[in-house]
C-alpha positions as a printed NumPy array, in Angstrom:
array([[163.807,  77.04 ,  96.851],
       [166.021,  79.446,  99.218],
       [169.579,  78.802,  99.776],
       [169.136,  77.547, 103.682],
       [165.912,  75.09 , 103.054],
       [167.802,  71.411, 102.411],
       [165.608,  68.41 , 101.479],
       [166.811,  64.813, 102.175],
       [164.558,  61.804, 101.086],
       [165.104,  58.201, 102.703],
       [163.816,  55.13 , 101.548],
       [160.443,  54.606, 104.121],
       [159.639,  55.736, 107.601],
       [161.824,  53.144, 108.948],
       [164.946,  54.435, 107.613],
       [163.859,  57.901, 107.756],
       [163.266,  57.651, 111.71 ],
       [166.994,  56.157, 111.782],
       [168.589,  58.901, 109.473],
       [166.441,  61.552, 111.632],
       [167.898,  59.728, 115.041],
       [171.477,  59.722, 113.832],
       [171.402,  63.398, 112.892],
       [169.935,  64.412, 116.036],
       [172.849,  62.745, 118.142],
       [175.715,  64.385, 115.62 ],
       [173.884,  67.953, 116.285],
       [173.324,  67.824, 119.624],
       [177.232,  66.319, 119.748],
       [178.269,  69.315, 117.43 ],
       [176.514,  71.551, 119.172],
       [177.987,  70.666, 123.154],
       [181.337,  70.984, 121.15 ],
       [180.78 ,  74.61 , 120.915],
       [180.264,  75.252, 124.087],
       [175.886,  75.537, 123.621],
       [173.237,  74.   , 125.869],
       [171.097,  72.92 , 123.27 ],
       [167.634,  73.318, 123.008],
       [165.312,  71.124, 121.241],
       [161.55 ,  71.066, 121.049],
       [160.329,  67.728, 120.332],
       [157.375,  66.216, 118.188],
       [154.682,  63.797, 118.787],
       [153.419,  61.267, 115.729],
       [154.352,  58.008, 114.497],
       [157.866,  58.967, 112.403],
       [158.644,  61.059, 115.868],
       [158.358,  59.483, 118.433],
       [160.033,  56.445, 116.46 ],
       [162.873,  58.74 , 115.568],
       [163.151,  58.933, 119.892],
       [163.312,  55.012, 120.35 ],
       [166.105,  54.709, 117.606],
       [167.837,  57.534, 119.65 ],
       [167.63 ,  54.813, 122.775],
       [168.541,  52.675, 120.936],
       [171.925,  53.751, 119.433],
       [175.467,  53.427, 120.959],
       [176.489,  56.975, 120.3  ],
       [173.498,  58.76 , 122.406],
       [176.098,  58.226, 125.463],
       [178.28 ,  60.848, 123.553],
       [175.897,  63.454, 124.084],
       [175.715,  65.584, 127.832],
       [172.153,  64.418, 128.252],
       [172.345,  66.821, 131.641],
       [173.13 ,  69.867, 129.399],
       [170.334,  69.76 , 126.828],
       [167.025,  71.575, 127.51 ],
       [163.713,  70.346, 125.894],
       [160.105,  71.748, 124.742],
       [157.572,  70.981, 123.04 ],
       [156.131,  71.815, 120.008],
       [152.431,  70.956, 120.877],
       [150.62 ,  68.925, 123.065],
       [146.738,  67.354, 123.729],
       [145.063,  69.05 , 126.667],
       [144.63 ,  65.547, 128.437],
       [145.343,  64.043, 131.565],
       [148.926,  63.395, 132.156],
       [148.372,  59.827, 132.604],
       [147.178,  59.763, 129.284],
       [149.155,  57.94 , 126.575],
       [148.004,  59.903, 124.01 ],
       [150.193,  63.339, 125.717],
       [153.053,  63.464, 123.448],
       [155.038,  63.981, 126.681],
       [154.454,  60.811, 127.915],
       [155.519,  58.982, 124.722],
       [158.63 ,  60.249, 124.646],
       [159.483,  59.776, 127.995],
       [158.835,  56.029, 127.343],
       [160.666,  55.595, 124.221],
       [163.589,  57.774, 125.328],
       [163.461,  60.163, 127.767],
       [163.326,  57.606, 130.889],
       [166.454,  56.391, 129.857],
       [168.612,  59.363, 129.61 ],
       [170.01 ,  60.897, 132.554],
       [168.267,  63.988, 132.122],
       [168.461,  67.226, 134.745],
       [164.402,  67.033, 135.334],
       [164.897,  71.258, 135.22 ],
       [165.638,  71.434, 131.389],
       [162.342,  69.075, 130.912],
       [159.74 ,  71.283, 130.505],
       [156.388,  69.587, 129.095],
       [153.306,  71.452, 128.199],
       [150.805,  71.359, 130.819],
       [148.356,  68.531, 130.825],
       [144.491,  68.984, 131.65 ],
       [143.094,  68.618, 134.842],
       [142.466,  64.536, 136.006],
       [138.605,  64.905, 135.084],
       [139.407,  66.478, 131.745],
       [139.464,  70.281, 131.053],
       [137.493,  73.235, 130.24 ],
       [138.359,  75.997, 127.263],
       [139.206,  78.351, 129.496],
       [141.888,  75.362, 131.166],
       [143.355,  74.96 , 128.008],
       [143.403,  78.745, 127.45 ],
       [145.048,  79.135, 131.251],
       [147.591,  76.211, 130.578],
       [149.075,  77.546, 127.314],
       [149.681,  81.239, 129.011],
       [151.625,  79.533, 131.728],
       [153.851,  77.766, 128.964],
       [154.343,  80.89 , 127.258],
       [154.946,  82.263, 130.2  ],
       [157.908,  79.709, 131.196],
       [159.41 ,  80.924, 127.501],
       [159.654,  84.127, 128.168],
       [161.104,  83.42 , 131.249],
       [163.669,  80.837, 129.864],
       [164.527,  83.396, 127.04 ],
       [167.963,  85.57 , 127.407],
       [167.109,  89.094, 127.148],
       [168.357,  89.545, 123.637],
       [165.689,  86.639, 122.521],
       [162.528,  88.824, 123.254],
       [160.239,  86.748, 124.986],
       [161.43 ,  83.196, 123.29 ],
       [164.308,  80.987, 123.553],
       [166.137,  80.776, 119.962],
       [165.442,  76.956, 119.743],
       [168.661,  74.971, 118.524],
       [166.669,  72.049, 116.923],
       [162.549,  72.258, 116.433],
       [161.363,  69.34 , 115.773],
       [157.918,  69.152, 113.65 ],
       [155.49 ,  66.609, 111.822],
       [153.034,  67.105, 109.297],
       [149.318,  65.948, 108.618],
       [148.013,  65.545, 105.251],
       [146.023,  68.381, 105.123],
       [149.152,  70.255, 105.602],
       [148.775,  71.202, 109.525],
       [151.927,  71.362, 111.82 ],
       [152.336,  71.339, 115.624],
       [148.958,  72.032, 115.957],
       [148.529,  74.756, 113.276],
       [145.579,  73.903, 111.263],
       [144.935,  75.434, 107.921],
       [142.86 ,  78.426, 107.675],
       [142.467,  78.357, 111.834],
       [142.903,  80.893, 114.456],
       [145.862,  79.49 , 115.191],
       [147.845,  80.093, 111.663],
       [146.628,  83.65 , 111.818],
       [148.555,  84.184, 115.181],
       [150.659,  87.057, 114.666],
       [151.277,  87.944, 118.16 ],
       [151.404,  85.023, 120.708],
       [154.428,  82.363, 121.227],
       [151.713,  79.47 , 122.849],
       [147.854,  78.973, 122.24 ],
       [144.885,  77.053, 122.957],
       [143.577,  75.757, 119.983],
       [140.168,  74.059, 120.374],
       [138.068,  71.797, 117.998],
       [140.888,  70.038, 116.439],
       [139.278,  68.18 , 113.113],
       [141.467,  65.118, 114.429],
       [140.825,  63.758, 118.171],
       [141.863,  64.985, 121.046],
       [139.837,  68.195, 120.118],
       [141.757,  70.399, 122.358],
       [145.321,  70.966, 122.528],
       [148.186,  73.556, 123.372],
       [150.769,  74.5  , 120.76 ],
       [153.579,  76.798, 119.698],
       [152.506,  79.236, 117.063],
       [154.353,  79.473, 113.554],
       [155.791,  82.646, 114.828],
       [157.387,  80.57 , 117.545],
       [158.457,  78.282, 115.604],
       [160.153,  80.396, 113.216],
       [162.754,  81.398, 116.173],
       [164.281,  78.032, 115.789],
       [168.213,  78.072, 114.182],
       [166.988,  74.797, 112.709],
       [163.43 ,  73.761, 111.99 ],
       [163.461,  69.71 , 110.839],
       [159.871,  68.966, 109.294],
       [159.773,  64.804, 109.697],
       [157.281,  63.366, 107.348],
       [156.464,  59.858, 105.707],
       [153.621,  58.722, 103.808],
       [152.35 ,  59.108, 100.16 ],
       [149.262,  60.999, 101.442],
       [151.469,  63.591, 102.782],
       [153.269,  64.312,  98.954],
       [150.847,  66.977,  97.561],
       [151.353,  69.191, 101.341],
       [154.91 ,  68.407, 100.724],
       [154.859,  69.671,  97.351],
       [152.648,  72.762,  97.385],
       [154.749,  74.212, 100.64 ],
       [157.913,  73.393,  99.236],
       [157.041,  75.509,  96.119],
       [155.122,  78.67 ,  97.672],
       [151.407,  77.681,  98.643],
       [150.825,  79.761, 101.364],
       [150.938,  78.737, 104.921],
       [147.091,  79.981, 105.828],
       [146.499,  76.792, 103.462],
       [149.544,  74.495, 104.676],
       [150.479,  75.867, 107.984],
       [153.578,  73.119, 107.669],
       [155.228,  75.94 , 104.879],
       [155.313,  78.736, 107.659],
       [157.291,  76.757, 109.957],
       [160.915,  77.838, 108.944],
       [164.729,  78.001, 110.712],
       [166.074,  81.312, 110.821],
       [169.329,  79.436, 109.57 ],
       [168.04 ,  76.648, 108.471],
       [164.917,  74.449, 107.327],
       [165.436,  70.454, 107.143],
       [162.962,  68.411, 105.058],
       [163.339,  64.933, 106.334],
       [161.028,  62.79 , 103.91 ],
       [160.917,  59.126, 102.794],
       [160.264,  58.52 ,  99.488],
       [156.206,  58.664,  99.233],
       [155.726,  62.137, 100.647],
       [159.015,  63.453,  98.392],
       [156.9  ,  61.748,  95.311],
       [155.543,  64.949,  94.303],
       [157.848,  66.924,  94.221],
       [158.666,  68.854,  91.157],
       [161.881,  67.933,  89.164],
       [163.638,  70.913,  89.687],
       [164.196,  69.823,  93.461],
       [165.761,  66.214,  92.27 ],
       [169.484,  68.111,  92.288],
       [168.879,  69.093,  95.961],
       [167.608,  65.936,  97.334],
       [170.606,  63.841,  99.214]])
């Protein structure tokens, strides 16, 4: 396992959403301390979007500059955005309405027309995001802000953001945002950062809980490659948090036991 990829295991997804919460606050603290705006991209999912309502819940989220942090997101379903299943709007109601946010550094993905959306919507809405990117990104950066903090889940099957295995997506050399249609889990259509993307991040954390994730864990934590579990491409160019509770660390191999904390 490379020098920058750290693994941390927690008891269950309870205590793993807490750890997760408490970590954010110290980085984004850490990170205001050196003089950085930070910028996050968030995640959707259970452990997630938990992970946010600990955040609103704790004391110490009033130490962080909640006017000086930027946020993205990873991915998002091409819905309505009255929808409760945008990833957007969950966050905004387990944290985001609470903080005293500058609405300029909020910057959702955008949601599908009120009637629903076509492919060519979808296709239409994820230019315009990477669009925004490129025009967010200093000049050194490329076309793409160098994210502070990414923030990903994981499936079973081993997709991330919405990266699926062996999809059009996970072959993306090229593009920073696509459209990826016919999702094998509902909503069918959705908008998402590519791996490439991704990899831009100082930090990547991958969040995950659940014995049914432990043989993804395990096979991109030792070298399966990401065409088959997208989740192994997604990687900090300084460094690569695994954030697991204790079923999806259970197969891990024992060589990894003396870097678990």
């Amino acid at each position: 396992m490379p020098e920058n990829v750290q693994v941390a295991v927690h008891p269950d997804a309870e205590s793993l959403a807490a750890a997760t919460a408490a970590r954010l606050v110290t980085a984004l603290v850490d990170l205001q301390a050196a003089g950085t705006v930070p910028r996050v991209v968030l995640t959707g999912g259970g452990v997630g979007i938990a992970l946010l309502r600990d955040v609103a819940s704790s004391a110490a989220r009033h130490a962080v500059d909640w006017s000086r942090v930027d946020l993205f997101w990873g991915d998002e379903r091409f819905v309505p955005a009255d929808d409760d299943e945008r990833n957007d709007r969950q966050a905004r109601e387990a944290l985001l309405d609470a903080l005293p946010l500058d609405p300029a550094r909020v910057h959702p993905m955008p949601a599908a027309p009120a009637g629903g959306g076509t492919r060519d919507d979808a296709t239409a809405a994820a230019a315009r995001y990477a669009d925004l990117l490129a025009e967010l990104a200093r000049p050194e950066e490329d076309g793409i802000p160098a994210f502070d903090i990414t923030l990903v889940g994981m499936g079973e099957e081993g997709h991330t953001l919405s990266v699926f295995p062996d999809s059009p997506a996970v072959h993306e050399r090229a593009a920073t945002v696509v459209a990826v249609f016919d999702c094998p889990k509902p909503p069918p259509t959705r908008i998402s950062l590519t791996l490439a993307a991704a990899r831009r991040s100082r930090e990547v954390w991958v969040v995950a809980a659940g014995k049914g994730k432990a043989p993804a864990v395990a096979g991109a934590l030792t070298g399966t490659p990401q065409t088959e579990l997208p989740v192994g491409g997604a990687r900090g160019t300084g460094r690569t948090r695994w954030l697991l509770d204790t079923g999806s660390a259970s197969d891990l191999p024992d060589g990894f036991v003396a870097r678990v904390s």
